[in-house]
N, C-alpha and C positions, 0 to 999 in steps of 0.2 A: 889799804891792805887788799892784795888781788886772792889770797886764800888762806884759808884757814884750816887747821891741822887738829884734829880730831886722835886722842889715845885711845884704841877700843879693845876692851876684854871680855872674854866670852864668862860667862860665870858657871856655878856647877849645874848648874838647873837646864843649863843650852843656852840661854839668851844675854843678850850682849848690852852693855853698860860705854858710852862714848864719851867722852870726858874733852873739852876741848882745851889747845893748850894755850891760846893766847887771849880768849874773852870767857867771864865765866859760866858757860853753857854745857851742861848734863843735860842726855837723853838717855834711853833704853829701848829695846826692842827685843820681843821673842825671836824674833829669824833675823837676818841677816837684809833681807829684803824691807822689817819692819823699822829696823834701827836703821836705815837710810832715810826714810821716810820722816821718822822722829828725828835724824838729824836737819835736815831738807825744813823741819817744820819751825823747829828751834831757835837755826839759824834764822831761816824770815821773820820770826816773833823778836829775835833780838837786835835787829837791823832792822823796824819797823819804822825807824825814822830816821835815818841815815843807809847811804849804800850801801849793798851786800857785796862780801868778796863774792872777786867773776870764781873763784874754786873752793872744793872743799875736798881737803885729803882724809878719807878713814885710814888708821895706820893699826891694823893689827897687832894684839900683842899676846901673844901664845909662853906662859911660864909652866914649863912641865918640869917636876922634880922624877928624879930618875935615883932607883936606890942602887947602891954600888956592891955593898956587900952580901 
């Protein structure tokens, strides 16, 4: 597997929740900078005996409700 694909949503507090989509790894992070990190960390923890993908995609997901009437 050369990468791995990360769903990340930001929550209402600011800080982001990364959810990966093909091994089952959750991290968190206040900033945007933290939640790389904690993915970065995860990732090596759970590839700790076996190669790491050479990538890792964060894939932003932004759900805004918008009222009509």
């Amino acid at each position: 597997m050369n990468e791995l694909v990360f769903s990340v949503t930001q929550e209402e507090d600011g800080g982001f929740v990364a959810e990966c989509l093909q091994e089952p790894i959750f991290t968190q992070g206040d900033t945007w900078e933290e939640l790389r990190e904690a993915v970065t960390d995860a990732v090596t923890a759970w590839h700790f005996d076996r190669p790491a993908p050479a990538r890792v995609r964060l894939h932003l997901v932004r759900d805004e409700l918008l009222a009509v009437a």
